[in-house]
N, C-alpha and C positions, 0 to 999 in steps of 0.2 A: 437156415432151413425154415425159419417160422413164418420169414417172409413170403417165402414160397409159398408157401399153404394157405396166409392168407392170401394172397394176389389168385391162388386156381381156387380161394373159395369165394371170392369176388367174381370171379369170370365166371364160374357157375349158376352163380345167383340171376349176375344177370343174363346170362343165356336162357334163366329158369322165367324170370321175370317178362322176357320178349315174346317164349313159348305161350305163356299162359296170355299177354296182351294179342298173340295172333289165335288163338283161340278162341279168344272173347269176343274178337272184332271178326274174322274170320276176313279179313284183308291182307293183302301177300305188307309187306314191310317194303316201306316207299324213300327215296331218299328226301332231302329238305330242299336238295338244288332244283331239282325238276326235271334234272337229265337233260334227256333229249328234245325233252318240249322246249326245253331255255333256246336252244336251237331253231325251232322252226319245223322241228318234225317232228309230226305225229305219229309216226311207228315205226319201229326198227327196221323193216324192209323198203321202208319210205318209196316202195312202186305207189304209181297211181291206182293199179288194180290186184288186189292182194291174190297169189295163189291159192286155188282150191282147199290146199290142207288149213291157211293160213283163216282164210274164211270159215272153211270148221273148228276150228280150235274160237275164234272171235263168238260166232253161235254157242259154242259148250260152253264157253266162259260168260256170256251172255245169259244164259239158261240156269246156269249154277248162281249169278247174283240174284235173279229173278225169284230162285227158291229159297236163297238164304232171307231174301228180304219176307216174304213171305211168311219163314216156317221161325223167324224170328219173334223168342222170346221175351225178350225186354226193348 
């Protein structure tokens, strides 16, 4: 049982520990491979011309780095 408790107070810690590095960074959590760029594509819907929605959502994610960089404190 003691095992137990430490191995979910280790998985805690660091779920505790990634919550606070994406906070601080205020960046989504990336893998190390590269994903799909290792590939050859640039984006998950890899059309030549993104939908509507897909170009709004690129703009608000566009406009939300623009103000983190901005209203950034350190």
């Amino acid at each position: 049982m003691s095992t137990f408790i430490a191995a979910f107070v280790v998985l805690l810690l660091f779920f505790l520990l990634m919550s606070v590095g994406y906070i601080v960074k205020k960046e989504a959590v990336e893998g190390s491979c590269g994903g799909l760029g290792v590939l050859g594509i640039e984006k998950a819907c890899d059309c030549d011309d993104p939908c509507d929605a897909r170009k709004l959502r690129m703009a608000k994610d566009e406009a939300r780095k623009e103000m983190l960089n901005q209203n950034r404190i350190i």
